[in-house]
N, CA, C, O and CB atoms as a CASP TS submission, in Angstrom:
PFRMAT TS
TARGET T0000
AUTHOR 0000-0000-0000
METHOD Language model
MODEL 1
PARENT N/A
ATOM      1  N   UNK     1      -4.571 -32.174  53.181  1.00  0.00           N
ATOM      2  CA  UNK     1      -5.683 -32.272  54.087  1.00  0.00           C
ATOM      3  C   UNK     1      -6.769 -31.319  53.618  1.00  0.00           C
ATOM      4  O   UNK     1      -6.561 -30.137  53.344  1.00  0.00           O
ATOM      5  CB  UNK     1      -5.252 -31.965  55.535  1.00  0.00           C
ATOM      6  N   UNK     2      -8.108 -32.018  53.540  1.00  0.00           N
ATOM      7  CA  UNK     2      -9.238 -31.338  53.237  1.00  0.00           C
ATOM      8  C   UNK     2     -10.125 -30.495  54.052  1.00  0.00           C
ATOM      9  O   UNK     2     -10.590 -31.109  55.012  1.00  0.00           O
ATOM     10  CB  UNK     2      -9.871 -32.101  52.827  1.00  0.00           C
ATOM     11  N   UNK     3     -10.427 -29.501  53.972  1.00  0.00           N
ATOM     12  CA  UNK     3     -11.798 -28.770  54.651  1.00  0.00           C
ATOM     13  C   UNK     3     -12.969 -29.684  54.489  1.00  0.00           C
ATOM     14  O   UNK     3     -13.775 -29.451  53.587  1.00  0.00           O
ATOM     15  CB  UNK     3     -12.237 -27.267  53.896  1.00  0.00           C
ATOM     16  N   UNK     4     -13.197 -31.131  55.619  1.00  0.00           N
ATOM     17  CA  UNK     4     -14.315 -31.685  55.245  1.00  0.00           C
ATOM     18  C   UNK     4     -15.550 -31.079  54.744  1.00  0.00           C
ATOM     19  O   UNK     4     -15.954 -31.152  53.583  1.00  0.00           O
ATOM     20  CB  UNK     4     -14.577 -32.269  56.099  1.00  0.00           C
ATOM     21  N   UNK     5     -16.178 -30.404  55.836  1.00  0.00           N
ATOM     22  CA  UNK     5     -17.237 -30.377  56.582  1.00  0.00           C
ATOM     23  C   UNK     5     -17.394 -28.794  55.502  1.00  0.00           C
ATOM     24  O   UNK     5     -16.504 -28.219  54.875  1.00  0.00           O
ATOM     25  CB  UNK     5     -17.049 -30.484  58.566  1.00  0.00           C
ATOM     26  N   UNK     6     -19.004 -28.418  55.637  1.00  0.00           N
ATOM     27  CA  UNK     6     -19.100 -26.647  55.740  1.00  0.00           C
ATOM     28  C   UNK     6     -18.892 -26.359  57.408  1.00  0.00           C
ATOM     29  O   UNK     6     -18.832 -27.130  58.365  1.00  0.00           O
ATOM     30  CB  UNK     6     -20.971 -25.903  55.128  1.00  0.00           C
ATOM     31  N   UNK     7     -18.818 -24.980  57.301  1.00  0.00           N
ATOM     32  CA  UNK     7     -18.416 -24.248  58.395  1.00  0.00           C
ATOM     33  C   UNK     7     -19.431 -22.923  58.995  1.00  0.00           C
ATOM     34  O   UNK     7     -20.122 -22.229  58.249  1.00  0.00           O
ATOM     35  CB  UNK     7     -17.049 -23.760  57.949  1.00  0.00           C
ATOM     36  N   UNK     8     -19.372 -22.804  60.056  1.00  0.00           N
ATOM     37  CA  UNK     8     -20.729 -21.427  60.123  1.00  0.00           C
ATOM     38  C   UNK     8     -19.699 -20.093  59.732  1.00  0.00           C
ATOM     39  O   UNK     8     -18.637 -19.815  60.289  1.00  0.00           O
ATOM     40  CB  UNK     8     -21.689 -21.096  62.254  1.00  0.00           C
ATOM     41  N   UNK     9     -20.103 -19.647  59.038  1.00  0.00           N
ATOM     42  CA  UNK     9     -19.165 -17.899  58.559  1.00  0.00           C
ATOM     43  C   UNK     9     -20.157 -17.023  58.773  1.00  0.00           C
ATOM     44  O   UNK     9     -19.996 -15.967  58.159  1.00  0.00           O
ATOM     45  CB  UNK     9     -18.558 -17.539  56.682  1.00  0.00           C
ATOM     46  N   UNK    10     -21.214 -17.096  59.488  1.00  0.00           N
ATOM     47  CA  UNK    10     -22.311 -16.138  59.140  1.00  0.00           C
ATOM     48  C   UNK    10     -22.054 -14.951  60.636  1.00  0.00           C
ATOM     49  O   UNK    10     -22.792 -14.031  60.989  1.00  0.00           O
ATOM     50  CB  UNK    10     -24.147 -17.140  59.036  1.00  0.00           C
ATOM     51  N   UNK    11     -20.925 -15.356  61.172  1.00  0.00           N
ATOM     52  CA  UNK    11     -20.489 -14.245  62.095  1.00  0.00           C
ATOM     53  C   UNK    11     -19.131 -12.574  61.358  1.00  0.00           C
ATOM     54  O   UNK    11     -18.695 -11.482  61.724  1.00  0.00           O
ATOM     55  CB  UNK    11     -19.599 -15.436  63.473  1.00  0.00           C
ATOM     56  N   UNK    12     -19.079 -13.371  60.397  1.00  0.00           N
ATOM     57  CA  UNK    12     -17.870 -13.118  59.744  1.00  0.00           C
ATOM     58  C   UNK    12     -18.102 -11.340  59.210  1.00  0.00           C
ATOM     59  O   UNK    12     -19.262 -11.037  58.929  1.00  0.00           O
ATOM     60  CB  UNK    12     -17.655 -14.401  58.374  1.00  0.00           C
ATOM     61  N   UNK    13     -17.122 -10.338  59.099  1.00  0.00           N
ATOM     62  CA  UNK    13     -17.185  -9.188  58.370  1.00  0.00           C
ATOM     63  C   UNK    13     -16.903  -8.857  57.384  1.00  0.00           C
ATOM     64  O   UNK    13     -15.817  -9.332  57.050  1.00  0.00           O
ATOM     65  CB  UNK    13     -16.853  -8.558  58.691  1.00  0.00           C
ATOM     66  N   UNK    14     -17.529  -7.976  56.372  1.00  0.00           N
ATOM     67  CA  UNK    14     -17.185  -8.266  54.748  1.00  0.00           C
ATOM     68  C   UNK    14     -15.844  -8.681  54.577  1.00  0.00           C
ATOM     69  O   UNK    14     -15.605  -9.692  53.916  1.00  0.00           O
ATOM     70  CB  UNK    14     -17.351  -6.970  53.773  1.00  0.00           C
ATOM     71  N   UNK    15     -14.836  -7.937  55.161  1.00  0.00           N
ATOM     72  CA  UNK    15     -13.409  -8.192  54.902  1.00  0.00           C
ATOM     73  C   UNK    15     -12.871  -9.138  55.078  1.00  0.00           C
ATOM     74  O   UNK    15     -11.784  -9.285  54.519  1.00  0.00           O
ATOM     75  CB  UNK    15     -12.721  -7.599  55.365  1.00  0.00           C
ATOM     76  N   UNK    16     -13.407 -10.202  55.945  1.00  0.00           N
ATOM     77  CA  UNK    16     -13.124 -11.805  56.038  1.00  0.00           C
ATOM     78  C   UNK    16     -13.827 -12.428  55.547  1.00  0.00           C
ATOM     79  O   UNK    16     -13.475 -13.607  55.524  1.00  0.00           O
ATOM     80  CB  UNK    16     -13.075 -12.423  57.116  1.00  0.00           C
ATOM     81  N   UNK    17     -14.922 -12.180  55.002  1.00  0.00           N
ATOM     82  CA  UNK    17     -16.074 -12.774  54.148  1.00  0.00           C
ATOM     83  C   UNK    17     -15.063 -12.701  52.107  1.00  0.00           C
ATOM     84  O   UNK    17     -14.748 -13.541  51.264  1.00  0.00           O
ATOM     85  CB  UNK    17     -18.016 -11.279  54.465  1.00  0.00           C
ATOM     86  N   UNK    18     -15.001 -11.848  52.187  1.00  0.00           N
ATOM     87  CA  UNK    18     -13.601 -11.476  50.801  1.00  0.00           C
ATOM     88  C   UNK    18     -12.852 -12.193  51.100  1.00  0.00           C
ATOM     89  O   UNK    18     -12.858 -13.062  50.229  1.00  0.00           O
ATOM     90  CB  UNK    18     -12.696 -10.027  50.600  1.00  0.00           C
ATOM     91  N   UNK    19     -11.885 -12.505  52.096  1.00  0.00           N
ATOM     92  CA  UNK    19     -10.536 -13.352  52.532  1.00  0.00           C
ATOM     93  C   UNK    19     -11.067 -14.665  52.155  1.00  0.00           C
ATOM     94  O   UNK    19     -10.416 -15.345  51.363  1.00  0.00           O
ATOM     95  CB  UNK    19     -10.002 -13.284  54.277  1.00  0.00           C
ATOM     96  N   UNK    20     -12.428 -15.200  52.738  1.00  0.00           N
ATOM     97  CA  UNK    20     -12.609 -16.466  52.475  1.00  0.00           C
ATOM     98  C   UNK    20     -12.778 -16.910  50.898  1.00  0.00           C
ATOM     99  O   UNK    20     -12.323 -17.946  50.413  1.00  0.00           O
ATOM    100  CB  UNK    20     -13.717 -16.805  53.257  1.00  0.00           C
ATOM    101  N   UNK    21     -13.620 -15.783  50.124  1.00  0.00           N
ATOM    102  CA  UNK    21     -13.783 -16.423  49.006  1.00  0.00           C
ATOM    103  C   UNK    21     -12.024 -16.259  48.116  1.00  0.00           C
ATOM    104  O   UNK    21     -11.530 -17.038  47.300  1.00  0.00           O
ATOM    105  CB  UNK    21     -15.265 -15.644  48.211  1.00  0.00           C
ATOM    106  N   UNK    22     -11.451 -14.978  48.669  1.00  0.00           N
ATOM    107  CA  UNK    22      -9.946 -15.596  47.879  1.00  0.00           C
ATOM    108  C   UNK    22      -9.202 -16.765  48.087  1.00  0.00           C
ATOM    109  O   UNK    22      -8.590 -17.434  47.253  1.00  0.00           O
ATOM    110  CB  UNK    22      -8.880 -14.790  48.077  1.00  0.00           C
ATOM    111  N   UNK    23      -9.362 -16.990  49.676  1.00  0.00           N
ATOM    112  CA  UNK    23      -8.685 -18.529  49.808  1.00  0.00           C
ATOM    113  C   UNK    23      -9.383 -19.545  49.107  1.00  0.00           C
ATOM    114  O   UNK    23      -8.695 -20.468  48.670  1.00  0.00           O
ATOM    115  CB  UNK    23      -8.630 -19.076  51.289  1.00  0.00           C
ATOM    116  N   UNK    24     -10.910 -19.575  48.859  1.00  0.00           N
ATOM    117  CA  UNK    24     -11.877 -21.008  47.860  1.00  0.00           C
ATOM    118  C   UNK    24     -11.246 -20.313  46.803  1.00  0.00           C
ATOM    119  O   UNK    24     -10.274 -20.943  47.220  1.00  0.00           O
ATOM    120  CB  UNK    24     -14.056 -21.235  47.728  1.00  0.00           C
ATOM    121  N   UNK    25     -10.882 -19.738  45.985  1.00  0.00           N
ATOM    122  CA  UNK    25     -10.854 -19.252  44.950  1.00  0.00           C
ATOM    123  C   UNK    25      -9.344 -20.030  44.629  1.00  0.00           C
ATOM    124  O   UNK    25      -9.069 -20.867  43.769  1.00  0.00           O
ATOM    125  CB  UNK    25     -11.094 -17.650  44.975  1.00  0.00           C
ATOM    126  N   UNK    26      -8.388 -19.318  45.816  1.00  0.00           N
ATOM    127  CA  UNK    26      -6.700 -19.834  45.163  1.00  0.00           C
ATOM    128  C   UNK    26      -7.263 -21.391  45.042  1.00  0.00           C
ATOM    129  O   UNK    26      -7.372 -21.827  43.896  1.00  0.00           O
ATOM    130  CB  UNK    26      -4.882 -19.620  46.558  1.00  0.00           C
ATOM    131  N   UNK    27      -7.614 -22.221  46.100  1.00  0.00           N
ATOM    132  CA  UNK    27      -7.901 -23.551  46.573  1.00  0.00           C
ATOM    133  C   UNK    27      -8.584 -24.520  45.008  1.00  0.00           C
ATOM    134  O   UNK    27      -8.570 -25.746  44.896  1.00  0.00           O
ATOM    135  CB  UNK    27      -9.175 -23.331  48.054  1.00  0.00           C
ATOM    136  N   UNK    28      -9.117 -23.536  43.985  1.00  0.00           N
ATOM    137  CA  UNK    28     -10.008 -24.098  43.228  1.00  0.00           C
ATOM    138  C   UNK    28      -8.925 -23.984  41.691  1.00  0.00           C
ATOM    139  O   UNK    28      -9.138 -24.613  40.655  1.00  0.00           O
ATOM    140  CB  UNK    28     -11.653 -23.204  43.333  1.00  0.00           C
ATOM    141  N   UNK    29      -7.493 -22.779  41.985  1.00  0.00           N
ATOM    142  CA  UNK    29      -6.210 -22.848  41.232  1.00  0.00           C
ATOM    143  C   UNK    29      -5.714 -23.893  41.193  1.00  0.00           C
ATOM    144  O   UNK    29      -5.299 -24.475  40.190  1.00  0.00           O
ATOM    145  CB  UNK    29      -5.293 -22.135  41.586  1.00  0.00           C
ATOM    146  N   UNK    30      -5.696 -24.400  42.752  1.00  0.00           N
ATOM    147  CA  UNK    30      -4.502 -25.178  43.055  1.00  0.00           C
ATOM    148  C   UNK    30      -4.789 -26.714  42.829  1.00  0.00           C
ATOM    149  O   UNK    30      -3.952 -27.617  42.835  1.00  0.00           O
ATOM    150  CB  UNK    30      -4.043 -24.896  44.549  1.00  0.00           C
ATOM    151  N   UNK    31      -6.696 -26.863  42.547  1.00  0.00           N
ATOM    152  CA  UNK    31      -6.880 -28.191  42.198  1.00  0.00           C
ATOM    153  C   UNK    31      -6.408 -28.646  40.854  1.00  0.00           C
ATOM    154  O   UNK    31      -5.886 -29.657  40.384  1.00  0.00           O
ATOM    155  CB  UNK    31      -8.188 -28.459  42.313  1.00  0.00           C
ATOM    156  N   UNK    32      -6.875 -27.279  40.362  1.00  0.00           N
ATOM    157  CA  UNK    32      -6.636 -27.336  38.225  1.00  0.00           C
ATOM    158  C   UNK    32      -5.399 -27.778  38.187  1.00  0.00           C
ATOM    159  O   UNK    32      -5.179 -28.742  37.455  1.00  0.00           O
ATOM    160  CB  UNK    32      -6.619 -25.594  37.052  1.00  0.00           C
ATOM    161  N   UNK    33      -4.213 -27.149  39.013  1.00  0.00           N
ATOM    162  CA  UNK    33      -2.944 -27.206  38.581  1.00  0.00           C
ATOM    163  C   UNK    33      -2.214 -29.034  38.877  1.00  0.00           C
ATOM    164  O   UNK    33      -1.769 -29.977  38.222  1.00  0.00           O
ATOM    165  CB  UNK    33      -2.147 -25.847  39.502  1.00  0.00           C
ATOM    166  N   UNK    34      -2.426 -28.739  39.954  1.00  0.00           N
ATOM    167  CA  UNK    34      -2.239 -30.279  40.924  1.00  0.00           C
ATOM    168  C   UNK    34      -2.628 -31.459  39.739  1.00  0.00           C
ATOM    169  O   UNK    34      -1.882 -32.385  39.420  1.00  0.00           O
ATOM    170  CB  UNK    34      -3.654 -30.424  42.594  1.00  0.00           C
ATOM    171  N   UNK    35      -4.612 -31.063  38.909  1.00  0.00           N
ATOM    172  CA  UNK    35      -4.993 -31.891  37.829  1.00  0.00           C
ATOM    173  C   UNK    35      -4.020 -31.852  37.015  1.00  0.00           C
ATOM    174  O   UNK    35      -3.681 -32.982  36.663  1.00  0.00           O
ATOM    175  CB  UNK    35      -6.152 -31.590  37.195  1.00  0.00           C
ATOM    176  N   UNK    36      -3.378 -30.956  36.530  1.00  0.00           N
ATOM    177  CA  UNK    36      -2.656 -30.907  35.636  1.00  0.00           C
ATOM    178  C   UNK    36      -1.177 -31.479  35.687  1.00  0.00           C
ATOM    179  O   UNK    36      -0.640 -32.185  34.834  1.00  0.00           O
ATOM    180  CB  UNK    36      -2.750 -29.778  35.383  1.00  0.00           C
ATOM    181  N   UNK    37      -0.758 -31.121  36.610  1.00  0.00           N
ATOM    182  CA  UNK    37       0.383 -32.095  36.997  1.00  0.00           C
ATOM    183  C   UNK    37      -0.028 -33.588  37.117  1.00  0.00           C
ATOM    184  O   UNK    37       0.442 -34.304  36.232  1.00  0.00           O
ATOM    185  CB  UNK    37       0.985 -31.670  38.380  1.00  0.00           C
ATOM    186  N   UNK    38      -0.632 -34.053  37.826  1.00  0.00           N
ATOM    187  CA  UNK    38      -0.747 -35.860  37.924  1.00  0.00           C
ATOM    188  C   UNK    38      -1.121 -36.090  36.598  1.00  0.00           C
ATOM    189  O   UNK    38      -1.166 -37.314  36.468  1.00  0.00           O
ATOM    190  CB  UNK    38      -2.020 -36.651  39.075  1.00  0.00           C
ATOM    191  N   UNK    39      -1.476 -35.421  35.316  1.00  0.00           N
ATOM    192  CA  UNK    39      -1.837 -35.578  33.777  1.00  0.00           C
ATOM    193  C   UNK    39      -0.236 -35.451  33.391  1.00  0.00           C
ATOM    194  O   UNK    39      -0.102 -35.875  32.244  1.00  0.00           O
ATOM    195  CB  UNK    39      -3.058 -34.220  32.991  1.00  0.00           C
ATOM    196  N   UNK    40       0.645 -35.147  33.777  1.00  0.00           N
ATOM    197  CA  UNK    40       2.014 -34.741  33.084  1.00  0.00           C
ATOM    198  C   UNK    40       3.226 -35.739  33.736  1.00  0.00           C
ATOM    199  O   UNK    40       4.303 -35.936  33.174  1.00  0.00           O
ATOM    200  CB  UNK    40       2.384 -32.961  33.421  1.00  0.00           C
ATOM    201  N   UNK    41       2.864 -36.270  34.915  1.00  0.00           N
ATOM    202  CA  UNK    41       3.951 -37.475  35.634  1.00  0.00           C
ATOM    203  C   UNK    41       3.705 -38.508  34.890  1.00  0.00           C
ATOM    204  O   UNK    41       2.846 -38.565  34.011  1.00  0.00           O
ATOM    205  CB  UNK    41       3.745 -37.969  37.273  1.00  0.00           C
ATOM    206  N   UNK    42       4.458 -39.365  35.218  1.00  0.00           N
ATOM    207  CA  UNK    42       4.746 -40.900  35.169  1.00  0.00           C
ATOM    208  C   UNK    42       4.633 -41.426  35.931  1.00  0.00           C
ATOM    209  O   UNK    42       3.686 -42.209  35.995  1.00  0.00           O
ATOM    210  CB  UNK    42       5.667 -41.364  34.919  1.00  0.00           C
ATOM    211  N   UNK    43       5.474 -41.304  36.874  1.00  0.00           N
ATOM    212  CA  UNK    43       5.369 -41.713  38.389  1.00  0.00           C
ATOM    213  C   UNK    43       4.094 -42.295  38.816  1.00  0.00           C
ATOM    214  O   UNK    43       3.197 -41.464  38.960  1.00  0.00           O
ATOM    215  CB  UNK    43       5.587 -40.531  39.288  1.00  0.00           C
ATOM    216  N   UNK    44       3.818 -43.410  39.034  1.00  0.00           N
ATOM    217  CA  UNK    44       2.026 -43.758  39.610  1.00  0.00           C
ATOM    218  C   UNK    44       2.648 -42.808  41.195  1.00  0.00           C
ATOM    219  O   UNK    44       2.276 -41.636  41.240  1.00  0.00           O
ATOM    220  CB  UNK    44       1.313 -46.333  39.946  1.00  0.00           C
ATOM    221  N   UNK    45       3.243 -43.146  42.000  1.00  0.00           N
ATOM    222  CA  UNK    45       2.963 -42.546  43.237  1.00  0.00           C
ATOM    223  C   UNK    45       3.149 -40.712  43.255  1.00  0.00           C
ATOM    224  O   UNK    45       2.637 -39.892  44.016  1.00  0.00           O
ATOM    225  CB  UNK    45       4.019 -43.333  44.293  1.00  0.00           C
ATOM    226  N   UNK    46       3.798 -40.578  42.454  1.00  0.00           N
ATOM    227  CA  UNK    46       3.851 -38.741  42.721  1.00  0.00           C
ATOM    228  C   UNK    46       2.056 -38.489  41.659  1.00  0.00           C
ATOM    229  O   UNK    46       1.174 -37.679  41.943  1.00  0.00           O
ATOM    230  CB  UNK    46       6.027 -37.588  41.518  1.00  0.00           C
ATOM    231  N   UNK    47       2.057 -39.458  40.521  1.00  0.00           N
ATOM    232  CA  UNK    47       0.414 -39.232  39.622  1.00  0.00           C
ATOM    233  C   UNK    47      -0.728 -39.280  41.253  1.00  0.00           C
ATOM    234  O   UNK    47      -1.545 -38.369  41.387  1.00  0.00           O
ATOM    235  CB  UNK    47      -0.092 -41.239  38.034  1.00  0.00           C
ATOM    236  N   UNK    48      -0.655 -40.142  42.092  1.00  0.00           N
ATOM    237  CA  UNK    48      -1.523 -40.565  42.833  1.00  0.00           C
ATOM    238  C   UNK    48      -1.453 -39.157  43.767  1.00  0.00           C
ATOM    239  O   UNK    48      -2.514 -38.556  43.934  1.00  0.00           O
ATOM    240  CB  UNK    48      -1.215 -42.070  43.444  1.00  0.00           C
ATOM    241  N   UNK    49      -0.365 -38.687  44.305  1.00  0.00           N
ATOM    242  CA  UNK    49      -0.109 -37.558  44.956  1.00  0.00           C
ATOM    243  C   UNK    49      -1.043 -36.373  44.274  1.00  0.00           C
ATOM    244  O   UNK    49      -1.994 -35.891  44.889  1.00  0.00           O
ATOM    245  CB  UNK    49       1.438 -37.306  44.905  1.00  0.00           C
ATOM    246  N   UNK    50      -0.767 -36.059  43.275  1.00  0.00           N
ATOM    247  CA  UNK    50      -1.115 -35.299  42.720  1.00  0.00           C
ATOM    248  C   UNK    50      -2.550 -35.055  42.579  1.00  0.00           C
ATOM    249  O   UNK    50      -3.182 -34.018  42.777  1.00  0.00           O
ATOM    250  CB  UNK    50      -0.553 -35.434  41.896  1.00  0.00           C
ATOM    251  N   UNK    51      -2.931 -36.178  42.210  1.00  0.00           N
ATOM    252  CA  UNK    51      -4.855 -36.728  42.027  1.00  0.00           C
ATOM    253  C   UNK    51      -5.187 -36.310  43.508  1.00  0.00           C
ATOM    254  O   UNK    51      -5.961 -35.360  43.623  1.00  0.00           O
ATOM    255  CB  UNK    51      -5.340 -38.962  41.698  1.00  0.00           C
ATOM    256  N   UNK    52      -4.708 -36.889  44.646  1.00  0.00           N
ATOM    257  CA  UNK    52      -5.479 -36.768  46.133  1.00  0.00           C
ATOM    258  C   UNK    52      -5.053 -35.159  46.362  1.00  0.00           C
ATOM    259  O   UNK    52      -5.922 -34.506  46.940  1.00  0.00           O
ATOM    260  CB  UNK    52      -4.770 -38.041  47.606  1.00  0.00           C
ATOM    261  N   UNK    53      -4.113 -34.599  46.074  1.00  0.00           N
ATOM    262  CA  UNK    53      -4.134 -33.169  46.389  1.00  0.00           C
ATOM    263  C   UNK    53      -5.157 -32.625  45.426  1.00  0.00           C
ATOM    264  O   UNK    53      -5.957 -31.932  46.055  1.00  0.00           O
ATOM    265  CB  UNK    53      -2.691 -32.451  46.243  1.00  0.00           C
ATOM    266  N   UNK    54      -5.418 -32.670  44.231  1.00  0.00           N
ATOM    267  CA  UNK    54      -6.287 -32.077  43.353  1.00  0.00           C
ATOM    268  C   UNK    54      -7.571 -32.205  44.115  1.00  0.00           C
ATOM    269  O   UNK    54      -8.340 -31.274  44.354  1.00  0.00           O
ATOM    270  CB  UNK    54      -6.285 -32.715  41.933  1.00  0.00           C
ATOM    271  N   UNK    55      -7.721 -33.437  44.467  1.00  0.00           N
ATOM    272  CA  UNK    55      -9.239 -33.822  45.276  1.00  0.00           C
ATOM    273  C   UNK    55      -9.720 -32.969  46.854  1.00  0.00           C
ATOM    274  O   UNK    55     -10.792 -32.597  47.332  1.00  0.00           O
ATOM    275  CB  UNK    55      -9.085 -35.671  45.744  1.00  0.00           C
ATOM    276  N   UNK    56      -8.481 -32.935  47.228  1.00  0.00           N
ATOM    277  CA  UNK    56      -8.647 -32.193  48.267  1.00  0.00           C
ATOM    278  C   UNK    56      -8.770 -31.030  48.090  1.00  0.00           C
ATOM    279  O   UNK    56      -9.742 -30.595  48.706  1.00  0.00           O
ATOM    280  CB  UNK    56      -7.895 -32.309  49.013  1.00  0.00           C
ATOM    281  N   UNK    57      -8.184 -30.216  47.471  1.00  0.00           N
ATOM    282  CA  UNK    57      -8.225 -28.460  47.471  1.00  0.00           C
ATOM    283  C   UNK    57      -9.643 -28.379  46.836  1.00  0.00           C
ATOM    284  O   UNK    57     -10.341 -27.462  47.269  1.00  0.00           O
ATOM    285  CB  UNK    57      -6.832 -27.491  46.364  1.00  0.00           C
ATOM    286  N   UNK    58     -10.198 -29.197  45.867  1.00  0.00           N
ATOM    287  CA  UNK    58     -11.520 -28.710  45.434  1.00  0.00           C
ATOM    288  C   UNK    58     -12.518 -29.169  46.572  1.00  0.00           C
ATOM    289  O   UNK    58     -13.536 -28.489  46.446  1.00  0.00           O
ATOM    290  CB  UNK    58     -11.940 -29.314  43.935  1.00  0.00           C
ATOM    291  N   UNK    59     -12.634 -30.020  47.598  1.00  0.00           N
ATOM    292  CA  UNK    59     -13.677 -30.699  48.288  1.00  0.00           C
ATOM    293  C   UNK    59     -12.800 -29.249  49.193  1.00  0.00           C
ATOM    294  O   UNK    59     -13.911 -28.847  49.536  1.00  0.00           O
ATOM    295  CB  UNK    59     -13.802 -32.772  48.725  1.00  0.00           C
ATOM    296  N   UNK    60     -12.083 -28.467  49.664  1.00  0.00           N
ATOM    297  CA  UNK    60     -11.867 -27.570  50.768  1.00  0.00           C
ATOM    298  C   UNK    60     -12.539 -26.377  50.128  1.00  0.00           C
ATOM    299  O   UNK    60     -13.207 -25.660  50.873  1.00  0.00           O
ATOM    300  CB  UNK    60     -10.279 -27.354  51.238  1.00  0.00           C
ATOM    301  N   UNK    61     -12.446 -26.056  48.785  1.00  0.00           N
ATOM    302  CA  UNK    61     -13.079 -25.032  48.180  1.00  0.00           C
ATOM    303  C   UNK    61     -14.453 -25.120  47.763  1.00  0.00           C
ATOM    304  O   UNK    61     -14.986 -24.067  47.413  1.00  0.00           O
ATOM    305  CB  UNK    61     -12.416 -24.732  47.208  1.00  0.00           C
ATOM    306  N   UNK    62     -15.151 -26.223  47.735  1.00  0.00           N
ATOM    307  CA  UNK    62     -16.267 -26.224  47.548  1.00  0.00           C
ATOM    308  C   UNK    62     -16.827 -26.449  49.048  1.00  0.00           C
ATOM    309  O   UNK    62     -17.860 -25.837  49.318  1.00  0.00           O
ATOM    310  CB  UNK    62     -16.574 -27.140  46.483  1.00  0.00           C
ATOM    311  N   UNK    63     -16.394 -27.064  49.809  1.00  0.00           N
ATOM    312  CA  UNK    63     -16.655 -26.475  51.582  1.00  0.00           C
ATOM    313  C   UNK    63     -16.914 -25.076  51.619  1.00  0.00           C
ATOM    314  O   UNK    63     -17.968 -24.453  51.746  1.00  0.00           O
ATOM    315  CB  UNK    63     -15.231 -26.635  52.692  1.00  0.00           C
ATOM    316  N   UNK    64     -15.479 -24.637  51.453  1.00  0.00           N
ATOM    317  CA  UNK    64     -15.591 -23.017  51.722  1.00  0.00           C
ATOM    318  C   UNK    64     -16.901 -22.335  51.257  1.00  0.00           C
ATOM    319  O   UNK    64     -17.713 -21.701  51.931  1.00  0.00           O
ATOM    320  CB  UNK    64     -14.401 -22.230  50.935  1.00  0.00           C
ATOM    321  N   UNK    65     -16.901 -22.612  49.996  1.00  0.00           N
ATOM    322  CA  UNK    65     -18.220 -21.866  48.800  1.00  0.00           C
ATOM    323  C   UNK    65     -19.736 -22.549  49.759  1.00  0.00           C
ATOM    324  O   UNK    65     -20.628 -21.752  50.050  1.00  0.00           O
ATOM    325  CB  UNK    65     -18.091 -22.867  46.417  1.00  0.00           C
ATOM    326  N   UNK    66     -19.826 -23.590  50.044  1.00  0.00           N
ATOM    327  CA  UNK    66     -20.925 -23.693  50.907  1.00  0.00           C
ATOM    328  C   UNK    66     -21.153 -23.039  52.333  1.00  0.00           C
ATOM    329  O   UNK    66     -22.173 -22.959  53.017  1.00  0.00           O
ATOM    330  CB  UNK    66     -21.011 -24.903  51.059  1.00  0.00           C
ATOM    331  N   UNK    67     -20.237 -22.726  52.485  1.00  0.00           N
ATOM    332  CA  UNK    67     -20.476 -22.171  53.776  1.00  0.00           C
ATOM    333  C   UNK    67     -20.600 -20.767  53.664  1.00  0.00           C
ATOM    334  O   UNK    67     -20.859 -20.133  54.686  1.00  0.00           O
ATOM    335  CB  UNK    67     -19.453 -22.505  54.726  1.00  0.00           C
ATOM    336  N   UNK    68     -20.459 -20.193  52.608  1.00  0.00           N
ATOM    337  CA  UNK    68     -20.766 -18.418  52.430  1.00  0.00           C
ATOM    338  C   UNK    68     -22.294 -18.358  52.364  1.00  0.00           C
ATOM    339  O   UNK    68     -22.864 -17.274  52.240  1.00  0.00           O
ATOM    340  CB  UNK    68     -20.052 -17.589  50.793  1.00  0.00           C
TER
END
């Protein structure tokens, strides 16, 4: 599941303002890797798994990054 939308953070304190960009940050790991796995299956349905999770963690991390 994706972080559609941006979000308002502009209430936020440096120290959760840091928290957010480490979570876009892991989120933008976890697309590369996810890419990298559905490049290494066979499987069309675990490849397809893999592709829609890749898609999602980057559309939640590039949410996140818009909303800072």
């Amino acid at each position: 599941m994706a972080l559609k939308n941006t979000i308002n953070l502009s209430n936020l304190t440096q120290q959760e303002l840091n928290s957010v960009k480490e979570i876009a940050g892991a989120h933008v790991t976890m697309s590369c890797k996810f890419d990298a796995y559905s490049n290494q299956v066979q499987d069309p349905q675990f490849k397809q798994l893999f592709k829609q999770s890749s898609t999602d963690a980057k559309t939640t991390a590039t949410n996140l990054i818009n909303s800072l």
